[in-house]
C-alpha positions, 0 to 999 in steps of 0.5 A, spaced: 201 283 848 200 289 843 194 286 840 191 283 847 192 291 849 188 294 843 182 289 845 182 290 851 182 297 850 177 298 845 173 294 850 174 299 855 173 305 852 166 303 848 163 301 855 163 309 856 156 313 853 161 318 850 165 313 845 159 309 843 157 314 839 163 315 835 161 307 833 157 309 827 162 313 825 167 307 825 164 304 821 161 308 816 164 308 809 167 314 805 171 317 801 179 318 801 186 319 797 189 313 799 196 313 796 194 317 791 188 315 789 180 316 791 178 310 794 171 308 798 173 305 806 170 303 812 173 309 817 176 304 821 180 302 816 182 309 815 184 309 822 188 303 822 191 305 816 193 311 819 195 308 824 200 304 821 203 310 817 200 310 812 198 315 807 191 316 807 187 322 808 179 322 808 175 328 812 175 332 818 170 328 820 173 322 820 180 325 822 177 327 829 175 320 829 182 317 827 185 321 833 180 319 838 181 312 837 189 312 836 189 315 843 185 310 845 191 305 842 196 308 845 193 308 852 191 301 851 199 300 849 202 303 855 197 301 861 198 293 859 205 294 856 204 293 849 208 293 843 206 298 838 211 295 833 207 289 833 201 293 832 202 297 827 204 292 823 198 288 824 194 294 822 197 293 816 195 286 814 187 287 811 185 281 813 186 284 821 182 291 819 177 286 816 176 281 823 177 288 827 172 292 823 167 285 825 168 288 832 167 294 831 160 293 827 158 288 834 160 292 838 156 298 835 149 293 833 150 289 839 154 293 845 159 289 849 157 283 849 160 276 853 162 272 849 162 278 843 156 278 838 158 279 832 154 282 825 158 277 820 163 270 822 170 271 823 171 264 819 168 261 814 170 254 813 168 252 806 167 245 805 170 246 798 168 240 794 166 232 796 172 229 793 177 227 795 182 222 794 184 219 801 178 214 806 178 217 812 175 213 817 173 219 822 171 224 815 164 227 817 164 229 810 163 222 807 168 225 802 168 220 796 166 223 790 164 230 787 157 231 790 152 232 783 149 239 786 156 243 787 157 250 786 160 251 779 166 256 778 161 262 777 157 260 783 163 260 787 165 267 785 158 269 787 160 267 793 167 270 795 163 276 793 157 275 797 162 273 803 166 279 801 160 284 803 159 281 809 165 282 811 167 275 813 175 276 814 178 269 814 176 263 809 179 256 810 178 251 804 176 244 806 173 238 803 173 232 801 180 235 799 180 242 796 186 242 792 185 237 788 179 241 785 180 245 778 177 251 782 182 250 788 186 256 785 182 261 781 178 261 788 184 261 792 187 267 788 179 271 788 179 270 796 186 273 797 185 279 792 180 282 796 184 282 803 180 276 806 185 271 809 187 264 806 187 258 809 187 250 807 185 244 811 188 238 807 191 232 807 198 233 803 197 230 798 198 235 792 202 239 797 209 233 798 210 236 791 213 243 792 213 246 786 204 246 787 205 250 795 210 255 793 204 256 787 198 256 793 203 261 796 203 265 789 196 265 790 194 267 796 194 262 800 197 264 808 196 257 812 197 250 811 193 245 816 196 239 814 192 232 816 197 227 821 193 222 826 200 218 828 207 218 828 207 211 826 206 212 818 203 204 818 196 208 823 196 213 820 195 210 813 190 205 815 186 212 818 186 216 812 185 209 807 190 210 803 198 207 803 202 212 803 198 218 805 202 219 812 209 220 807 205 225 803 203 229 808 210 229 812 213 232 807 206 236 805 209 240 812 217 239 810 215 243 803 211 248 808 217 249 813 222 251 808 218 255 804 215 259 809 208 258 809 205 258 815 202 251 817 200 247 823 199 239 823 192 237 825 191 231 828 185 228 831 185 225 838 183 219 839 184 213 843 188 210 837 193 215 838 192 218 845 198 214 847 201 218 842 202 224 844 209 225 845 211 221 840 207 226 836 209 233 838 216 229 838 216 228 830 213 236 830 219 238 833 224 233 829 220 237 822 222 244 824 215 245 825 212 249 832 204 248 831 201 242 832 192 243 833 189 237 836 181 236 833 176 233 838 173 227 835 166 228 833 162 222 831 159 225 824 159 222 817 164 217 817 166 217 824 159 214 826 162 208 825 168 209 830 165 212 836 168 207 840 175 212 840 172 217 843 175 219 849 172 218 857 172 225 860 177 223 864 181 221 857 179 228 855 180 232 861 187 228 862 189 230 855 188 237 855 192 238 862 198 234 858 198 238 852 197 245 856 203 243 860 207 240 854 206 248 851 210 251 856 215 246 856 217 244 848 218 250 843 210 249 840 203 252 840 199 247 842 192 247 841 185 243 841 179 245 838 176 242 844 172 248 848 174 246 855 180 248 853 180 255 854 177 252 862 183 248 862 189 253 860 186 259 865 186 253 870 194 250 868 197 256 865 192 263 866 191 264 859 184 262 855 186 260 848 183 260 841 179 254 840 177 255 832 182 254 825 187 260 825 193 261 823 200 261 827 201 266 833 207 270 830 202 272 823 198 278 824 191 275 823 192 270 829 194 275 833 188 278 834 185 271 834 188 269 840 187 276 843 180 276 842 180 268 845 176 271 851 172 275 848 168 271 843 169 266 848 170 258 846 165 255 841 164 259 836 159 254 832 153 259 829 157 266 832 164 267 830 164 261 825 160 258 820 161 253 815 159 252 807 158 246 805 159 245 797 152 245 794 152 252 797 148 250 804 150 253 810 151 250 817 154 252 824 160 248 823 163 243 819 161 237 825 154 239 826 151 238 819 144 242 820 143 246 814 140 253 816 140 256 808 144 256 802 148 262 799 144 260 792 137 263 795 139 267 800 145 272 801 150 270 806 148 276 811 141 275 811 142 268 813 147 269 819 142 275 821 136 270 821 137 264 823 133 261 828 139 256 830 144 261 830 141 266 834 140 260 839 147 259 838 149 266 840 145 266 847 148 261 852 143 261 856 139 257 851 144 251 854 142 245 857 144 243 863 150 243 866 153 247 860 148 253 861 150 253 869 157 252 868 161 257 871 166 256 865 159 257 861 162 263 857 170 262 855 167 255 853 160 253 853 161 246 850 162 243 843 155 244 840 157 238 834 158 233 840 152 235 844 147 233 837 152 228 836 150 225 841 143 227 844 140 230 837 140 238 840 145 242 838 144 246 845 144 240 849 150 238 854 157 236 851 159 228 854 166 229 852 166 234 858 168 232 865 164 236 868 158 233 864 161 226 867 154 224 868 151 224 861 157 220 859 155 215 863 148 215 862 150 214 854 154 208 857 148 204 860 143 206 854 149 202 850 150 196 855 141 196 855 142 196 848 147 191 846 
């Protein structure tokens, strides 16, 4: 509870008139003695540092500052019972000062807003490269080979320094498959050496052979996702395309667990594996893992080609209600990146949930993450999240693939600050109907990728919605009058 204490403290306290004022101050930049050197940091990571127990020392201005805001943390921590043990030892990870210093900025620049507008994404999911080495049926990449156009190592690094500036925290590598690229960890290791939080999603192919994830570990990387679409390795091989691939990716997770890398297995839901579902969590158990993240199906890329396993609403409704459970009952944590299911979980369990890439609940970072599930609030295409595709091209998620800019004419802040699309994304009242006047509009706002899927309008309503029921049928009886 101590980071959800922290948040809902500093949201309190910057609603006052006299606290906004100490905003600029936050997030200023300044000099300080840090372990006895000079170094030039934002104010908020002085507060937080200092917090921790850290020997920083910065001006008088700034000490002011620090004591306001560490009463505000500990206020914060006794009303809502928090655990200052568990902060403090996020305050540690620069990867957490990186995401609350976003909010900082956002509530500086934008007030308290809802969901919580911020100057830069929390995440980017880099689609590192085309390649890869397995065919998956559903890949919204159409990943095969190396695109002629992709960044080269140069430009790469250009990039991690222009994601830096931003003050973008966390970067999942994806492709195509990202490990097997030769810049895989030449970038891992820049991403990681300025305190931004690695994470890579992959089929495990690389990752089955321990020796290369204890080296990804050395490196910088955090979290593992590690791709499994059934407990049948015979379904799961035909999926992915390649025999063998479901024996690879289970002892991708095996080496993960034993070498204490944070990991989670991904699986795609579907209706070729929806009566899986036990099965599944049964085999996360049996491999020691105890986080299982259930992507929504977005008929993109290849997965055109499949739209007929997309689930009903009912599918989809009855599902997120089981998994919720299923998390209360079994030793997991259990998502999906279906933003009906912060609806679902407050419904079922009193709790909103995070919907995006994150890492596991006990690491620091996704700590903050999962305390802040409210206040960024469901679908954060174009508003905490964004993608980069491997040519440098910019999208507001790896499923909707509308390009607002590339990162080789313009720096990734004037992008995110200018596009026309994010801002539209960022504003839920430019939804279309049902979403824009659903009660569940804010900790939801529906799946911006399945609405252009599906109706070319990325604020369109989301079909895979119950409460969107009667879209779905009306794509049903276009498809009958077609066929």
């Amino acid at each position: 509870m101590g980071m959800n204490g922290i948040l809902t403290g500093i949201r309190m306290a910057f609603n006052n008139p006299i606290m906004k004022k100490i905003l600029s101050d936050v997030v200023r930049e300044v000099e300080c003695n840090y372990n006895g050197e000079k170094v030039r940091m934002k104010v908020s990571d002085y507060v937080m540092l200092k917090y921790a127990g850290e020997k920083v020392n910065c001006g008088i201005r700034e000490e002011i500052v620090y004591k306001t805001l560490a009463g505000v943390f500990d206020l914060s921590l006794r009303i809502f019972k928090g655990n200052r043990e568990e902060v403090v030892e996020a305050f540690r990870d620069p990867a957490v000062r990186r995401g609350l210093t976003l909010v900082f900025e956002g509530l500086a620049k934008y007030g308290v807003t809802v969901p919580q507008r911020l100057p830069a994404p929390f995440l980017i999911v880099w689609n590192f490269t085309n390649m890869c080495n397995l065919r998956c049926k559903h890949c919204y990449q159409r990943a095969d080979k190396p695109l002629p156009d992709e960044l080269t190592l140069e430009e790469k690094l250009a990039v991690v320094e222009d994601l830096d500036r931003a003050g973008v925290a966390a970067v999942a590598l994806s492709g195509g498959e990202p490990t097997i690229h030769p810049h895989f960890f030449r970038i891992v290791e820049e991403l990681s050496s300025r305190g931004i939080y690695v994470a890579v999603a992959t089929n495990g192919w690389l990752f089955s052979e321990k020796k290369y994830l204890a080296k990804a570990k050395e490196k910088g990387v955090r979290y593992v996702e590690v791709s499994v679409d059934s407990a049948d390795p015979r379904k799961h091989d035909d999926f992915r395309g390649v025999p063998g691939s479901w024996k690879k990716a289970v002892q991708a997770l095996r080496n993960a667990v034993e070498l204490k890398v944070n990991h989670a297995m991904a699986v795609t839901i579907t209706r070729n594996n929806l009566d899986e579902v036990d099965d599944i969590l049964n085999l996360a158990e049996e491999l020691g893992i105890w986080r299982v993240v259930f992507f929504n199906f977005v008929p993109v890329g290849r997965g055109k080609e499949i739209i007929d396993l997309d689930l009903t609403p009912e599918e989809r409704e009855g599902f997120m209600r089981k998994i919720a459970k299923e998390m209360v009952r079994r030793k997991l944590e259990i998502y999906t990146t279906a933003p009906q299911y912060s609806r679902v979980t407050m419904e079922v369990l009193g709790i909103t949930t995070p919907t995006h890439f994150s890492a596991p609940i006990n690491s620091g970072y996704n700590k903050l993450v999962s305390a802040l599930a409210e206040f960024i609030g469901g679908c954060g295409a174009g508003r905490i999240y964004a993608a980069l595709e491997p040519n440098g091209d910019v999208t507001p998620c790896v499923f909707l693939p509308i390009v607002v800019g590339n990162v080789r004419r313009k720096s990734f802040r004037e992008i995110w600050e200018t596009s026309d699309l994010f801002l539209k994304l960022r504003d839920r009242s430019n939804l279309a109907e049902n979403c824009k006047s659903c009660p569940y509009r804010e900790v939801c706002g529906g799946c911006r990728a399945r609405a252009y899927a599906y109706f070319n309008d990325p604020l369109g309503p989301d079909p895979g919605c119950i409460i969107n029921k009667k879209w779905f049928e009306s794509l049903k009886r276009e498809a009958a009058i077609a066929q």
